[in-house]
Each structure stands twice: as structure tokens, then as C-alpha cells.
PyMOL Python script that loads the backbone (N, CA, C, O; Angstrom):
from pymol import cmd

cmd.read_pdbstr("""\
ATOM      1  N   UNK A   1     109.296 100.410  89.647  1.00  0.00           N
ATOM      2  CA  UNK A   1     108.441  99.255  89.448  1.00  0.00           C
ATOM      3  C   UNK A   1     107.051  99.763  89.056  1.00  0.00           C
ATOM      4  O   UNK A   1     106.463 100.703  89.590  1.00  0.00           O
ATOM      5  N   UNK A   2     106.703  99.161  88.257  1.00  0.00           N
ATOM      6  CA  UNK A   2     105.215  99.552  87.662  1.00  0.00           C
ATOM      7  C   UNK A   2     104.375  98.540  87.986  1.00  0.00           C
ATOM      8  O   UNK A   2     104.809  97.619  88.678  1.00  0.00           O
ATOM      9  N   UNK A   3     102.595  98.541  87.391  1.00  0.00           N
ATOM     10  CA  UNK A   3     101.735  97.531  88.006  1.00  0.00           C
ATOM     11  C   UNK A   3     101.630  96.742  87.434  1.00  0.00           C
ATOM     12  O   UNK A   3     100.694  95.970  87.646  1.00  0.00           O
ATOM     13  N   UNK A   4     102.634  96.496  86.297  1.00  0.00           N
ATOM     14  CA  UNK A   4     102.504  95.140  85.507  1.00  0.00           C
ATOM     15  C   UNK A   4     103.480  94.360  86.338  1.00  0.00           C
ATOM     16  O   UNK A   4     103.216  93.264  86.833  1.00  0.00           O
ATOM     17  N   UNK A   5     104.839  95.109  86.484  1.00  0.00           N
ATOM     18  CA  UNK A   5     105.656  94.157  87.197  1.00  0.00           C
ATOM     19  C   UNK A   5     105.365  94.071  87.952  1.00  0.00           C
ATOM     20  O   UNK A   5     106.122  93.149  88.253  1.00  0.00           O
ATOM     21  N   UNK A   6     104.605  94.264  89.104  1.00  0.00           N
ATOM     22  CA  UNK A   6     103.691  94.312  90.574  1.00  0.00           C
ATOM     23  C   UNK A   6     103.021  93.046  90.189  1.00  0.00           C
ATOM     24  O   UNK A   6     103.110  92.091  90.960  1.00  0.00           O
ATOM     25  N   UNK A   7     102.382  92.940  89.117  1.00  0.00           N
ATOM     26  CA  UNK A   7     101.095  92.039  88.689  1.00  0.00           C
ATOM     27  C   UNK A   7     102.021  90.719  88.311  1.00  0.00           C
ATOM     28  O   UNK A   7     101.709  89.537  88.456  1.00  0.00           O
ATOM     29  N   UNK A   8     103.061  91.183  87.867  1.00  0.00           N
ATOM     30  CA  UNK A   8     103.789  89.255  87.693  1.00  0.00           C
ATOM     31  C   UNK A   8     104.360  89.277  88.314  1.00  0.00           C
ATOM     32  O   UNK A   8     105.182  88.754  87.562  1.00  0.00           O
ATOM     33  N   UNK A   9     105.067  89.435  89.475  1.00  0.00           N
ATOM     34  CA  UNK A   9     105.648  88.908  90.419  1.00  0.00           C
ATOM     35  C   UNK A   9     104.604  88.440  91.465  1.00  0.00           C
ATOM     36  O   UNK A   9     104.958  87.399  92.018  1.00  0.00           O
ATOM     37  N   UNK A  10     103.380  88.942  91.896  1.00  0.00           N
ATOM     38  CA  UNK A  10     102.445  88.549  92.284  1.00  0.00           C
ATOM     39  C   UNK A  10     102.035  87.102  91.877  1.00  0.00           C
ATOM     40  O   UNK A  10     102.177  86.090  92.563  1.00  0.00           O
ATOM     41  N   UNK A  11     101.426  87.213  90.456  1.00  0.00           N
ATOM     42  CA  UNK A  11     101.260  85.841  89.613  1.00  0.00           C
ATOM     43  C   UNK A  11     102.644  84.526  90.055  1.00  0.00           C
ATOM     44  O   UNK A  11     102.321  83.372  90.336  1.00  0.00           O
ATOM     45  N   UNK A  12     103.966  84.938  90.039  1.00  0.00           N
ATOM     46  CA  UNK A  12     105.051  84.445  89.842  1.00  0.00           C
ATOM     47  C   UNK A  12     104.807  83.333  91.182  1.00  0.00           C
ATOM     48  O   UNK A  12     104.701  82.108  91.253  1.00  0.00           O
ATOM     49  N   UNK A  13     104.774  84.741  92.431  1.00  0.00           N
ATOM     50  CA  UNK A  13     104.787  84.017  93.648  1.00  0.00           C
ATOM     51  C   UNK A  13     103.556  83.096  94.010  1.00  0.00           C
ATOM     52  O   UNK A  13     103.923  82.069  94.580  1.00  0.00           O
ATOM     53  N   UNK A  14     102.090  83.201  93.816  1.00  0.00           N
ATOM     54  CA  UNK A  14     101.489  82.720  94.049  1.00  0.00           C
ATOM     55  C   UNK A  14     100.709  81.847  93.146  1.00  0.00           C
ATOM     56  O   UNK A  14     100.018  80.905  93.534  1.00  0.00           O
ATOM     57  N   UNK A  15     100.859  82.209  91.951  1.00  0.00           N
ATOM     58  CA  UNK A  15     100.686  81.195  90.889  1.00  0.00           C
ATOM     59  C   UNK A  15      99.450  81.368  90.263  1.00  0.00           C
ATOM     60  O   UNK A  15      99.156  80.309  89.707  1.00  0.00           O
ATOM     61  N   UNK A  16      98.775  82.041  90.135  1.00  0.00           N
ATOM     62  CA  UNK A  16      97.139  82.211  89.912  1.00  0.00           C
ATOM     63  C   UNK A  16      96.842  83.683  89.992  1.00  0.00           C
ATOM     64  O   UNK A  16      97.724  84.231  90.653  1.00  0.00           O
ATOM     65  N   UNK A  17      95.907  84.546  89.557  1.00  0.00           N
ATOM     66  CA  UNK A  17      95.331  85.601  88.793  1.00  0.00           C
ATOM     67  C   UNK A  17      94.603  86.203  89.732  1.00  0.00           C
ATOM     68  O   UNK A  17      94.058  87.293  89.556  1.00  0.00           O
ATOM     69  N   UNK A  18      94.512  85.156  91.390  1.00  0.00           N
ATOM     70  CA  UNK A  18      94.133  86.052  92.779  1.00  0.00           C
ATOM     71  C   UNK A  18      95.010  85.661  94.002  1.00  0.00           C
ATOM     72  O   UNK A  18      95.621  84.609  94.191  1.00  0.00           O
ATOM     73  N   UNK A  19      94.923  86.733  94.760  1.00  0.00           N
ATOM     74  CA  UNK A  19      95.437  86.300  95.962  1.00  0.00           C
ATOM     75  C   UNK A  19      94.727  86.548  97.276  1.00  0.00           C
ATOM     76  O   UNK A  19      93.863  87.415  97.144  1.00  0.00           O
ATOM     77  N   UNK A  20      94.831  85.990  98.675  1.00  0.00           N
ATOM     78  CA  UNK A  20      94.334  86.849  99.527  1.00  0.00           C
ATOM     79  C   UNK A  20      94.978  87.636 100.745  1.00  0.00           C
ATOM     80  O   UNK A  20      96.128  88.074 100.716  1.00  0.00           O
ATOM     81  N   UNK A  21      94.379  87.726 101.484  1.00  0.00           N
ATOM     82  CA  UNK A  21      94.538  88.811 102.354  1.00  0.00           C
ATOM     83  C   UNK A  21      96.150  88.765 103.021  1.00  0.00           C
ATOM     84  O   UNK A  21      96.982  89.600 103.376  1.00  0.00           O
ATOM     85  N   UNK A  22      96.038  87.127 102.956  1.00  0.00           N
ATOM     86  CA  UNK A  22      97.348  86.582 104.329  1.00  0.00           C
ATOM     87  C   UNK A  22      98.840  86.966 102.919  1.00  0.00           C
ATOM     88  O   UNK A  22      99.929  87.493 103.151  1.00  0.00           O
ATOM     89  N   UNK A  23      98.314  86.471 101.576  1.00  0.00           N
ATOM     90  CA  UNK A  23      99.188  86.347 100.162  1.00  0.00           C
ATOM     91  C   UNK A  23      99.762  87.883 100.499  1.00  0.00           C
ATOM     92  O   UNK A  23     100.866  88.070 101.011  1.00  0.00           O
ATOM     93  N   UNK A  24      98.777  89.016 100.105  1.00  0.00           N
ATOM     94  CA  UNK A  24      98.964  90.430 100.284  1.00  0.00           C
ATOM     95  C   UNK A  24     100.076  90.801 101.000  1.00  0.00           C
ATOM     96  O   UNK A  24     101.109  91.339 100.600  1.00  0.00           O
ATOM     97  N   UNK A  25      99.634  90.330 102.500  1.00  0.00           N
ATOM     98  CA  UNK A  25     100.673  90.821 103.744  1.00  0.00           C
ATOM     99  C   UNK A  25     101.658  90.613 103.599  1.00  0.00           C
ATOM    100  O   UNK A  25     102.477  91.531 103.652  1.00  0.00           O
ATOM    101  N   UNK A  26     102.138  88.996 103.287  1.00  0.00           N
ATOM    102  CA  UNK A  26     102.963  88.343 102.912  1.00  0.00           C
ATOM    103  C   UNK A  26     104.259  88.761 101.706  1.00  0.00           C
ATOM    104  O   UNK A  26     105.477  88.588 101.715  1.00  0.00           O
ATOM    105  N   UNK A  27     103.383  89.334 100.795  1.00  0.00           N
ATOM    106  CA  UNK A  27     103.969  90.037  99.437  1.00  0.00           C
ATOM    107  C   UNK A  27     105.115  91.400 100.160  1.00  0.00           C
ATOM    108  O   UNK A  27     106.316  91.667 100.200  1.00  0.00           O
ATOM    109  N   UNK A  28     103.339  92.152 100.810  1.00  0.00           N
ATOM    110  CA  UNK A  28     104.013  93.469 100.785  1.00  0.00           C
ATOM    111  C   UNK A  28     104.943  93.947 102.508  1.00  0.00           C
ATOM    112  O   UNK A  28     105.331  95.010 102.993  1.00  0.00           O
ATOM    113  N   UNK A  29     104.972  92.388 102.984  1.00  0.00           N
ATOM    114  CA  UNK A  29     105.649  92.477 104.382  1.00  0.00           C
ATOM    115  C   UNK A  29     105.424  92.712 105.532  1.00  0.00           C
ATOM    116  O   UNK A  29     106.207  92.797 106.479  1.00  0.00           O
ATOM    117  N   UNK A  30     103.502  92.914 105.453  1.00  0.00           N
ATOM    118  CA  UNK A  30     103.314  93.834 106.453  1.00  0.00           C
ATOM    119  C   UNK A  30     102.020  92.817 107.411  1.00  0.00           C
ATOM    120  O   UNK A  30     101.717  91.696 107.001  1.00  0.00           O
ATOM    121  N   UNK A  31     101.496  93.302 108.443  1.00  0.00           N
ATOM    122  CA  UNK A  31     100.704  92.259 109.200  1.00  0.00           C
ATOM    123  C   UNK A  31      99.255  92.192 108.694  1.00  0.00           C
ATOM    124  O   UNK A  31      98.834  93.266 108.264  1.00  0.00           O
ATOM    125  N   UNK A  32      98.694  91.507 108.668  1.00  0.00           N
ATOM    126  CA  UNK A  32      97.439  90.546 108.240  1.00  0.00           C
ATOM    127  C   UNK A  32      96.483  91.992 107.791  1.00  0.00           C
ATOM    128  O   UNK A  32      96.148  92.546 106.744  1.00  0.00           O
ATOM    129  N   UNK A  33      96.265  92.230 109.471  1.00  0.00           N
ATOM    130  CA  UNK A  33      95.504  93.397 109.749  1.00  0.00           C
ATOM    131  C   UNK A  33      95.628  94.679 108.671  1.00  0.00           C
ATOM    132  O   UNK A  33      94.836  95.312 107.973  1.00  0.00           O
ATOM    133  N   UNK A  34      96.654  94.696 108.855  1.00  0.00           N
ATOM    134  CA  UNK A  34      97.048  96.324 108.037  1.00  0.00           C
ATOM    135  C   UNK A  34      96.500  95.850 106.462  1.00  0.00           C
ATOM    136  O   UNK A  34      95.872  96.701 105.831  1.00  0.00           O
ATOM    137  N   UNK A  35      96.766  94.315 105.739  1.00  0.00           N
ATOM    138  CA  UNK A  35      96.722  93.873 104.356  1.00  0.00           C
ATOM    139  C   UNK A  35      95.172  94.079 104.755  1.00  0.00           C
ATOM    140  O   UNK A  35      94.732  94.971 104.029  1.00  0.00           O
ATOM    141  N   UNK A  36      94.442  93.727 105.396  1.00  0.00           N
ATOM    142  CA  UNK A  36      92.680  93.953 105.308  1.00  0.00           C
ATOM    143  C   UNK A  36      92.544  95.071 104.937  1.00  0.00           C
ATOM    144  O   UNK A  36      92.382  95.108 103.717  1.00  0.00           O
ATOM    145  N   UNK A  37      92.520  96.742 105.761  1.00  0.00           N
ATOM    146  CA  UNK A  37      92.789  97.858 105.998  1.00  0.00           C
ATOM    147  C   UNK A  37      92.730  98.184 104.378  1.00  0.00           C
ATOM    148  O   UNK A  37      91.742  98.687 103.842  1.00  0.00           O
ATOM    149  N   UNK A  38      94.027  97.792 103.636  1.00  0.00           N
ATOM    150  CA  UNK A  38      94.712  98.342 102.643  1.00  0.00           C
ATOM    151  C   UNK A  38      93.551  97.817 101.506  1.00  0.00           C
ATOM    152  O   UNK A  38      93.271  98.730 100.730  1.00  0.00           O
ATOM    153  N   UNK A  39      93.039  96.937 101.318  1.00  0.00           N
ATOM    154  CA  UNK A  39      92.140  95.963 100.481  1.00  0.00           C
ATOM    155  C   UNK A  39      90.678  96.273 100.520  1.00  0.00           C
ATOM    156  O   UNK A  39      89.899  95.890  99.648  1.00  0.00           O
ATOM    157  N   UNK A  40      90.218  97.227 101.924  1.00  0.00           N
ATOM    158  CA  UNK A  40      88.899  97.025 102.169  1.00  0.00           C
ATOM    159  C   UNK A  40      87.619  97.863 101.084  1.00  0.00           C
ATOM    160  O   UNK A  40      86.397  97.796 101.219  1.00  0.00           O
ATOM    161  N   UNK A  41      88.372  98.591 100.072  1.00  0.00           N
ATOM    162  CA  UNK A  41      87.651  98.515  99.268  1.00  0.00           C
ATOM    163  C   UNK A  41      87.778  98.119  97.924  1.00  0.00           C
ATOM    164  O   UNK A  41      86.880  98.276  97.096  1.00  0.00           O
ATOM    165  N   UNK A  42      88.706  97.685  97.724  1.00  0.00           N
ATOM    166  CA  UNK A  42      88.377  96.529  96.214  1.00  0.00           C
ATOM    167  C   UNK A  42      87.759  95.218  96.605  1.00  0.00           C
ATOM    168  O   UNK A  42      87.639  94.492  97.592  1.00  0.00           O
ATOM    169  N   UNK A  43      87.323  95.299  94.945  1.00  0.00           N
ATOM    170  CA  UNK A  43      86.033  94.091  94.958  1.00  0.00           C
ATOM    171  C   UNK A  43      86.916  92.779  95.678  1.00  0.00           C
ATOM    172  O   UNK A  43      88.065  92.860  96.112  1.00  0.00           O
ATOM    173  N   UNK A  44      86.092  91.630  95.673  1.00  0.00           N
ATOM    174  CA  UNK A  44      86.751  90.582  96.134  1.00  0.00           C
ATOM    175  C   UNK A  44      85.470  89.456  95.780  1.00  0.00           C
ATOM    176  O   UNK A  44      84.246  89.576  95.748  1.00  0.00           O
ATOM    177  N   UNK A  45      86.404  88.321  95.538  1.00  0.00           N
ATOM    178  CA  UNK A  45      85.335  86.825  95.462  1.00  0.00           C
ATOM    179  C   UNK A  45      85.530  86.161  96.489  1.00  0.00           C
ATOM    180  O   UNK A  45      86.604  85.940  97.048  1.00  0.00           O
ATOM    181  N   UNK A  46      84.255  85.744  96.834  1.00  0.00           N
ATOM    182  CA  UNK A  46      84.383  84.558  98.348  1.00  0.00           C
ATOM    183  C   UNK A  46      84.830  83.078  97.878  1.00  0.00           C
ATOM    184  O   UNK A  46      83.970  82.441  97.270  1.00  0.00           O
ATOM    185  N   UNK A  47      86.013  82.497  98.081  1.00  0.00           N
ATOM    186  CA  UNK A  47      86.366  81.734  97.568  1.00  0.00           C
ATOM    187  C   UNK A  47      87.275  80.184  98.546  1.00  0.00           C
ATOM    188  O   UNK A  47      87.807  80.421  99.631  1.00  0.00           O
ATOM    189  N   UNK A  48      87.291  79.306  98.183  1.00  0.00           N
ATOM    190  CA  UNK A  48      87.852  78.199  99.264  1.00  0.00           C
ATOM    191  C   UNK A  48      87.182  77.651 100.367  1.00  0.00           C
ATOM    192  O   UNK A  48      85.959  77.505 100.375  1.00  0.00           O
ATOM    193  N   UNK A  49      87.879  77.357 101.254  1.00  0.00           N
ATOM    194  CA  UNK A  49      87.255  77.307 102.700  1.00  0.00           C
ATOM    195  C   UNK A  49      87.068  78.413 103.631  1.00  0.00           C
ATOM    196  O   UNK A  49      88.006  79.126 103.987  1.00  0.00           O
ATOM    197  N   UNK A  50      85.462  78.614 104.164  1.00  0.00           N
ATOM    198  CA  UNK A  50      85.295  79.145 104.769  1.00  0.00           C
ATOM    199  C   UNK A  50      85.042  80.543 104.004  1.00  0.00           C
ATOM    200  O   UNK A  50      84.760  81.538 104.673  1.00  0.00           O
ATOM    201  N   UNK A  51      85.123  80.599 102.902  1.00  0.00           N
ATOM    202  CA  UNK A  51      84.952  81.873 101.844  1.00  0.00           C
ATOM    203  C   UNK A  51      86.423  82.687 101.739  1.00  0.00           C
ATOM    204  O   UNK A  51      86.406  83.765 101.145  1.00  0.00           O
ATOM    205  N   UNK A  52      86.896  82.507 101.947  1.00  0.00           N
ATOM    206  CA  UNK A  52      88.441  83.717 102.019  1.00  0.00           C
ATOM    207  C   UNK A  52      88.010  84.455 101.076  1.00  0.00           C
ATOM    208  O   UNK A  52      87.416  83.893 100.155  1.00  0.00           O
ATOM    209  N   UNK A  53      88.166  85.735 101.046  1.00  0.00           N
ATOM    210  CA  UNK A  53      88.346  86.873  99.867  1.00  0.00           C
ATOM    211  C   UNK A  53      89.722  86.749  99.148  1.00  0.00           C
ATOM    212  O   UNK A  53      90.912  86.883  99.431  1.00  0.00           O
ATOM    213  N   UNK A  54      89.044  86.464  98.202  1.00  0.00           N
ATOM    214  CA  UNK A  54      90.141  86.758  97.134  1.00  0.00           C
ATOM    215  C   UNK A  54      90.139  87.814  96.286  1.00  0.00           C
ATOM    216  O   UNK A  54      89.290  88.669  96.033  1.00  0.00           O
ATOM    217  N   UNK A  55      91.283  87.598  95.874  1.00  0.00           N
ATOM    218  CA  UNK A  55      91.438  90.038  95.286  1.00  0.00           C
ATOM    219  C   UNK A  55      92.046  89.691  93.851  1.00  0.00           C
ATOM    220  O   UNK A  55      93.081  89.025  93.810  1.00  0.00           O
ATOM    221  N   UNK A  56      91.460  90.106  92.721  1.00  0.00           N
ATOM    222  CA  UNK A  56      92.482  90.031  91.269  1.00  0.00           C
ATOM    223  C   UNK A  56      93.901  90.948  91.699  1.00  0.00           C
ATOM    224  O   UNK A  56      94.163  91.972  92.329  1.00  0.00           O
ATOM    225  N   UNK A  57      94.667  89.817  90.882  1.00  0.00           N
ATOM    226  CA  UNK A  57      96.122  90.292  91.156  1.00  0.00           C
ATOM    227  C   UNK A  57      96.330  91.901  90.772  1.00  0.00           C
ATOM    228  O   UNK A  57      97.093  92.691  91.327  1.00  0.00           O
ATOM    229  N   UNK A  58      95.268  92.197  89.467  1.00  0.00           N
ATOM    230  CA  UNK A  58      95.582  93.462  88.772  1.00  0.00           C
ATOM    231  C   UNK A  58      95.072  95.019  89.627  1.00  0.00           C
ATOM    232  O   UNK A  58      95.361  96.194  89.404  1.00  0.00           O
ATOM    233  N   UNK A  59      94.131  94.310  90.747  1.00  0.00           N
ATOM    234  CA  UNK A  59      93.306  95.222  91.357  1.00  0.00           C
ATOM    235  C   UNK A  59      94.602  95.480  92.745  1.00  0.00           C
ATOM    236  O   UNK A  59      95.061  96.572  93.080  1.00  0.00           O
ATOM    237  N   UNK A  60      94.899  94.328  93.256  1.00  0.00           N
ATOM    238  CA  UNK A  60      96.033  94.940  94.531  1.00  0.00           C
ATOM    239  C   UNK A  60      97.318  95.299  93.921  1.00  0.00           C
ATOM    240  O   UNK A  60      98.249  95.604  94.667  1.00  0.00           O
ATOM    241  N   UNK A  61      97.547  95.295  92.040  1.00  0.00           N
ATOM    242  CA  UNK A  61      98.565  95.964  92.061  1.00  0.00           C
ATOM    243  C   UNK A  61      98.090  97.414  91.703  1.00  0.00           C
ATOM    244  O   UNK A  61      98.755  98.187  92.392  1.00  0.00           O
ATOM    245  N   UNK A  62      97.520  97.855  91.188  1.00  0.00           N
ATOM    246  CA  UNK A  62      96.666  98.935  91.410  1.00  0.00           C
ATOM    247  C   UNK A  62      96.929 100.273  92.697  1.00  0.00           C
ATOM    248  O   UNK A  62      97.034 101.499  92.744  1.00  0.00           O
ATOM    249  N   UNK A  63      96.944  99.056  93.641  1.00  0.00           N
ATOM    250  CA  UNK A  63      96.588  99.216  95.192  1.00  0.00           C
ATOM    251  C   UNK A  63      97.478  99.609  95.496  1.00  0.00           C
ATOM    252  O   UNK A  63      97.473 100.698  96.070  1.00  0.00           O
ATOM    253  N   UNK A  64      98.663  98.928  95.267  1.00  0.00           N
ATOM    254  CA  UNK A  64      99.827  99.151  95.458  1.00  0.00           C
ATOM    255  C   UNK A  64     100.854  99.895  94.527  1.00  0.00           C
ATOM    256  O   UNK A  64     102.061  99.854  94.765  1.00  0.00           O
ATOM    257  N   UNK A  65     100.369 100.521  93.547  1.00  0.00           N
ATOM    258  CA  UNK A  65     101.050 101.381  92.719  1.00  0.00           C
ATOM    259  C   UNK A  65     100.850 102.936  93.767  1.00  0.00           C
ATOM    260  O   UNK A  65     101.686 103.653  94.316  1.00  0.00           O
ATOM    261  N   UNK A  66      98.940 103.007  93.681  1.00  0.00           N
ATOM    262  CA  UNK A  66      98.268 104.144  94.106  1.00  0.00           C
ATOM    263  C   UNK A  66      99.396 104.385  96.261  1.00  0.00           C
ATOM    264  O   UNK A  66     100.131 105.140  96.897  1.00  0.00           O
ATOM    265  N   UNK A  67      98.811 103.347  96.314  1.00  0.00           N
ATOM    266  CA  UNK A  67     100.027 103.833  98.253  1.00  0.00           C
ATOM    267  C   UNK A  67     101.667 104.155  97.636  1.00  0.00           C
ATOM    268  O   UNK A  67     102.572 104.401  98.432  1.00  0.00           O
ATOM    269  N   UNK A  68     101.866 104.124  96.403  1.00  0.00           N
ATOM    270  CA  UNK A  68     103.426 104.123  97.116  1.00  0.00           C
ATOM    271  C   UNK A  68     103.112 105.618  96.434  1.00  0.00           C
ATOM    272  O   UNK A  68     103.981 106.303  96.974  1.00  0.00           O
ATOM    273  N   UNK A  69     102.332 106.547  95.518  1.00  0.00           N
ATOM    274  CA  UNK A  69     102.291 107.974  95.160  1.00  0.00           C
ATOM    275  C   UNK A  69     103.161 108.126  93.881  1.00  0.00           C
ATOM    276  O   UNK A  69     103.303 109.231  93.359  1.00  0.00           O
TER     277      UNK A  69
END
""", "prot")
cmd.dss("prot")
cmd.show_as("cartoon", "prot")
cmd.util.cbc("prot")
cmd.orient("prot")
């Protein structure tokens, strides 16, 4: 799997060009906490209620190309 297909199945599931933190965990299976952890340094927009960070889809597939090596 590469970060394009990372990047549309992302898009696929959530429908839009960001996701956040809870989307992440959710994606990659794992708990809230750990999706913060994994995210805490790509950029992010404060967005919705209460600001949620939101992450470009292209940046946590990135993220997730770079953890798997």
C-alpha cells in the first residue's frame, strides 16, 4: 500500500481532504491517545466545535507510510 492509496481510502471513509484525531485512531485501529502521540507534529487547523485539529489527509498518510518503514 502506498500514500496515495492511504490518501483515498482515508478520503473514501471520511469524505473530505481532513480528518481528526478520533478519524486517525479509528482508521489506523488504535486508541485516541496513541493517534495524538503519532500526529503531534504535523501541522493541523483548528476547526468545528470546540476547535478539533484537523490533519490533511496527505500529511497522516505521509505519517503513516513513514511508521510502517
Amino acid at each position: 500500500m502506498d500514500r496515495r492509496t492511504i490518501a483515498r481510502s482515508l478520503k473514501q471513509s471520511y469524505g473530505r481532504g481532513m480528518v481528526t484525531i478520533s478519524q486517525v485512531a479509528e482508521f489506523m485501529g488504535i486508541g485516541r491517545s496513541t493517534a495524538a502521540t503519532l500526529l503531534k507534529d504535523l501541522d493541523y487547523l483548528p476547526m468545528g466545535k470546540g476547535n478539533a485539529k484537523s490533519y490533511l489527509v496527505d500529511d497522516v498518510a505521509e505519517m503513516i507510510m513513514q511508521r510502517r518503514g
